[in-house]
FIDOVEX-726944 format. One record per residue: x, y negated, z negated of N, C-alpha, C in turn. Coordinates in pm, whole numbers, plus 50000, padded with zeros to 5 digits. Each point is the difference from the previous one (the first is absolute). Example, Ala and Ser with C-alpha at 12.3 -4.5 7.8 and 13.67 -1.06 7.14 Angstrom:
BEGIN
513195056949220499114988150000500904988050000499654989550072500824988149994499234989149927
//
This chain:
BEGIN
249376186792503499764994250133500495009250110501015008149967500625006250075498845012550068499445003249934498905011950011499574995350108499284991350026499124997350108500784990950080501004990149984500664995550143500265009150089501095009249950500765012650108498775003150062498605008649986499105006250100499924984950116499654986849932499474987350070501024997250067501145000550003500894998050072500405010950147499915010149918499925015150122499274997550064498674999249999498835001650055499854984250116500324988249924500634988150101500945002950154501515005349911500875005550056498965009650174499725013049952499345011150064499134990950138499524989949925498704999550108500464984650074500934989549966500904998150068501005005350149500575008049906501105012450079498995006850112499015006349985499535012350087499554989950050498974989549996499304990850110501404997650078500934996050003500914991150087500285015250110500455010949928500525009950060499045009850112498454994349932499015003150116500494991950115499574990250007500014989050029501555000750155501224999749895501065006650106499505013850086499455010849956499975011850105498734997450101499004987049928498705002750117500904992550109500884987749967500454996250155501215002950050500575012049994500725007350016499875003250183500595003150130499585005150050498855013250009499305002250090498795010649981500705013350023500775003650083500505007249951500305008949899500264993249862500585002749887498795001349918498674999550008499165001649927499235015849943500255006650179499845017649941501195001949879501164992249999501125007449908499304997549820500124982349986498864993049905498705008649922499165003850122499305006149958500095015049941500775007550059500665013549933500334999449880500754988349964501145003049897498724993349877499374986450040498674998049907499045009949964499785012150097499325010149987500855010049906500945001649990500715008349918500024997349883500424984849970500054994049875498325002249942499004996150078498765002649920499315012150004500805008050090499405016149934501145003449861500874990950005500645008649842499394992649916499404989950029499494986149873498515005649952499325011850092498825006149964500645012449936501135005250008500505013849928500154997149869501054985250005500194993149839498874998449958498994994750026498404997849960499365009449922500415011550087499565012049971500575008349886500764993349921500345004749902500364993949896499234985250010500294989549906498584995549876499345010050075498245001049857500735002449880500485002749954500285000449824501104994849964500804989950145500994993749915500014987049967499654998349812499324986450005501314994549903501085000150083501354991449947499634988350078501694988949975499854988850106500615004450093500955009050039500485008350109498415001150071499465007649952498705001750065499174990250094500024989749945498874989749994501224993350131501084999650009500794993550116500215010150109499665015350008499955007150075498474997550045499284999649960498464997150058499924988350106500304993149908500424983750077500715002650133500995006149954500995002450170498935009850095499835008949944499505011950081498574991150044499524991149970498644988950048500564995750103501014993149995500594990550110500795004550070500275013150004500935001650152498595008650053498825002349950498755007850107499384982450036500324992449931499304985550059500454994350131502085008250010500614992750054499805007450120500145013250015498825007550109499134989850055499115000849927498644997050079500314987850037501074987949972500354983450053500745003350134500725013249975500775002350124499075003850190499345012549898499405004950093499334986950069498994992749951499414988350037500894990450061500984993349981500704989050076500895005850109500215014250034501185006950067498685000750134498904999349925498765005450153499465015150026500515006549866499525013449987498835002249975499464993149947498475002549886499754985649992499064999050105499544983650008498265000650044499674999650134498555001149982499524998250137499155006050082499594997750139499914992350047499794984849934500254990350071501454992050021500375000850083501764994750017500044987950096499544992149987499894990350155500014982549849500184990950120499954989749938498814994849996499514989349889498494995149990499844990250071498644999450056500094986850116499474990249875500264987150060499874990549904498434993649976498915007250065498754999549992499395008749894500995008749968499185010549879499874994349866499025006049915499204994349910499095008349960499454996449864498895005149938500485014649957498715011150033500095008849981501225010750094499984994650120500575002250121501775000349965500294992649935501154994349960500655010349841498885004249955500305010849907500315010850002499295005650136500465012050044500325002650084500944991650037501105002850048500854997349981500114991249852500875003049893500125012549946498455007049964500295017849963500275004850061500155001550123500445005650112501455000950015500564986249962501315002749994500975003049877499335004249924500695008749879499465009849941498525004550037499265012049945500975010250015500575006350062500585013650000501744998049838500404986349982500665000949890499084996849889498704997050005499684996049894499285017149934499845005350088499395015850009501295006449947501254998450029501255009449944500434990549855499724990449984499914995449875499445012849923498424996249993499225007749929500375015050031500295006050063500725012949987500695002049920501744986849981500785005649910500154996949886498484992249915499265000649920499555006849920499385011250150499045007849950501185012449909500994999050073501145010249992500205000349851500514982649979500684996649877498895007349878498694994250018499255000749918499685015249960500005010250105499705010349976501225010249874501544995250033501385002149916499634991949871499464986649989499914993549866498844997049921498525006450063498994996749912499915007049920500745010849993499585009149819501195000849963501064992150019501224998849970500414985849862500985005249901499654989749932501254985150046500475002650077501044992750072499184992650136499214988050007499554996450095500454987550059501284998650002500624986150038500115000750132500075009150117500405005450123498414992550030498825005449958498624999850026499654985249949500624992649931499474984349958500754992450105501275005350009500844987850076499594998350163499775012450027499445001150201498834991349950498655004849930499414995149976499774983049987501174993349954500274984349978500274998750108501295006650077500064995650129498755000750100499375010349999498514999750099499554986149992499355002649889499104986149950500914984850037500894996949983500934988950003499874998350190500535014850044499994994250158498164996050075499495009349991498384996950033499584987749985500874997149869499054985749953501254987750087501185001750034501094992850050499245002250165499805011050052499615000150137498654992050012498654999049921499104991849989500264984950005500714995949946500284988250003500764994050106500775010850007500594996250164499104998450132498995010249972498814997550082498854986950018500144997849880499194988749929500494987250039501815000650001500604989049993500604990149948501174999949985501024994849912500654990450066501134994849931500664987050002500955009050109501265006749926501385005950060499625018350045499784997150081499605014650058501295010250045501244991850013501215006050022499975014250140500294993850095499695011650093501675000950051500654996849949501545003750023500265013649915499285005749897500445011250005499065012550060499324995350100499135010850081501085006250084500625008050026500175006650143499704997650127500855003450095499414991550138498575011350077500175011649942498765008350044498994998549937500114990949885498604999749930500234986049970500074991050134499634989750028498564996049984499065008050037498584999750043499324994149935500795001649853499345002149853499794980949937501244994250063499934988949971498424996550037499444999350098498464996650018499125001949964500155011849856499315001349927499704992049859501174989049977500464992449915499714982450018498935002049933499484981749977501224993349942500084986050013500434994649961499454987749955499564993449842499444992749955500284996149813500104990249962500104998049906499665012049875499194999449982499225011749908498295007250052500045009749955498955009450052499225001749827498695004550010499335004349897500265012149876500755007350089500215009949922501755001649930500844986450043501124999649938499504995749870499654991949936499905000649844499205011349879499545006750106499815014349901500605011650000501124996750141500895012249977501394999549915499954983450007501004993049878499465005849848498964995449968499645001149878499795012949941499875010250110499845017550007501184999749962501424997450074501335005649974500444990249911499194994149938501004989549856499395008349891498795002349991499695008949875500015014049978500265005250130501005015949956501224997549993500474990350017501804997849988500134996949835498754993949993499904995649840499655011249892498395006050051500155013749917500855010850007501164999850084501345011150030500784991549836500364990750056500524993749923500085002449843498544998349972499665006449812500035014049991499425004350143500505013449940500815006350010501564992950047501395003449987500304994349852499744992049991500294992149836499655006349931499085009749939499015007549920500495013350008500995004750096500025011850041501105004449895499555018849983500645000749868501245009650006500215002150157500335016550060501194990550116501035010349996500484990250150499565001550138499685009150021498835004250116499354988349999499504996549915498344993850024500674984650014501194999849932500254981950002500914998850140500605009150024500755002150119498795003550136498875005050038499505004450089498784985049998499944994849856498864985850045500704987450060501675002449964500774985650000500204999850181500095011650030500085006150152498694996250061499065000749992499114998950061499074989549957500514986849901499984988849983500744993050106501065001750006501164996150110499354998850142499975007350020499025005250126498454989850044499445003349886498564989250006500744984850042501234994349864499914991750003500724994950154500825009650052500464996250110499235000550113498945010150014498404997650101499824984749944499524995349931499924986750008500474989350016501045005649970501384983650101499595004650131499775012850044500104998250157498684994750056498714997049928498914998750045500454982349986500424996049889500904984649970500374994350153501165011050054500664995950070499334995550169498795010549996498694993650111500064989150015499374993849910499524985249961500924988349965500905001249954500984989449962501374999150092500144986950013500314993650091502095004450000500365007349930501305005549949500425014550100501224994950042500485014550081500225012949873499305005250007500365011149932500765009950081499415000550109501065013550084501134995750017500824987649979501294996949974501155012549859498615010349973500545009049906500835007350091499595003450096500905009750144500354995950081500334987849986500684993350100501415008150061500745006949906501345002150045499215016650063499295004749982499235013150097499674997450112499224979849994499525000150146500984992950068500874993949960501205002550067500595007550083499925013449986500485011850123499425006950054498804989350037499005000150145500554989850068499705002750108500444987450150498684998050039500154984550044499004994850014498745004150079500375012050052499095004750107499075011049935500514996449882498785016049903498884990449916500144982650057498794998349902498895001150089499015002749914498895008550081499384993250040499174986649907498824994350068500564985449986499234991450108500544986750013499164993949933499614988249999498904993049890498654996250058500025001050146498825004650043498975009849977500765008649976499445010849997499065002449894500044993449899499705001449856498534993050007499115012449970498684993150006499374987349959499334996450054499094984149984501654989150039500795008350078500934986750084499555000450131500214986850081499635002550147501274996650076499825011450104501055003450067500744983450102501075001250006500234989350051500145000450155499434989150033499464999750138501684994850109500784992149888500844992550096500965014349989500185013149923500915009950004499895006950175499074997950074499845008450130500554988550053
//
């Protein structure tokens, strides 16, 4: 049992820990964000050096260096995006008449330029791990891509708990991009997407004959299965962000970003003027 708890537990631990610690530096004074961003930039130019020399190491050392070296270039690109570095030409708030097609793009509008450095440091990963026999760095960004796209869709679409207390007060805007509604069409197939790769990770950590392979699937089982509590946590009626509570704690009240107006398909209240 031990084989595969320790990665499921790390990998819990990791993505726990770094969400909260984003989370603390995006509402940090602005100020402090050129520093943030330096030192995240440092960490993921060495996390592409480690990368860069991790194709033939198919230990479980290996397979947890991939994993890391995935998620501190993920934690880049979460930074750059919530700090207001790499966000997207449109920066303004949505009037509450938008809709349709109109309403989409300027949803792309306001994240095309991170969704473009996504696929860049992708393209990066992929180019260090596709003829490499060590590809855990290249599966795990990969889970994360797929997991957020399909988490930002639905947010678009429209969910139950949209949580705009951990937006930033500069990327307030964003709340208006966020329906709010029971369930949307495309939450039960992004459930059932992330229950049966959490499931085929699953056998093929069980089956696995190498510790690499039982250590790098139990990791990126972890991962799936935790993309899907968070797509869970949309829809069901349970505080989950009570996980960081003691993070959002050392914000003052003046860093929550959007009020509940704001949150698409609400109407603004007339007796607030």
């Amino acid at each position: 049992m031990a084989d595969w708890a320790y990665p499921a537990f790390y990998a819990v631990f990791v993505w726990w820990f770094s969400t909260g610690v984003i989370v603390v530096l995006d509402h940090l004074p602005a100020r402090s964000f050129g520093w943030s961003m330096l030192a995240a930039t440092v960490l993921a130019g060495y996390a592409f050096q480690v990368l860069s020399g991790l194709g033939a190491d198919m230990s479980e050392h290996g397979a947890y260096a991939g994993f890391m070296c995935a998620l501190v270039i993920w934690a880049w690109q979460e930074m750059s995006f919530l700090m207001g570095f790499i966000t997207g030409p449109y920066r303004r708030a949505l009037p509450y008449d938008s809709a349709g097609f109109t309403h989409f793009m300027r949803g792309a509008g306001a994240v095309i330029y991170h969704e473009l450095a996504i696929v860049a440091g992708g393209a990066a990963i992929c180019g260090l791990s596709l003829h490499a026999q060590n590809k855990t760095a290249l599966w795990t960004y990969m889970l994360l891509w797929l997991m957020r796209i399909s988490a930002k869709l639905n947010l678009f679409a429209g969910v139950r708990n949209v949580s705009p207390r951990f937006l930033p007060v500069h990327l307030a805007y964003l709340g208006g991009f966020f329906r709010q509604r029971p369930m949307n069409a495309l939450m039960p197939l992004s459930i059932t997407a992330g229950t049966v790769t959490a499931t085929l990770l699953v056998q093929h950590a069980a089956s696995a004959t190498t510790p690499y392979a039982q250590t790098a699937s139990t990791l990126l089982a972890t991962m799936a299965l935790l993309g899907t509590v968070e797509h869970w946590a949309l829809i069901v009626p349970v505080p989950f962000e009570s996980l960081w509570n003691w993070y959002l704690r050392l914000r003052t009240e003046t860093s929550i970003a959007v009020p509940p107006t704001s949150i698409a398909g609400a109407q603004p209240d007339a007796k607030a003027s």
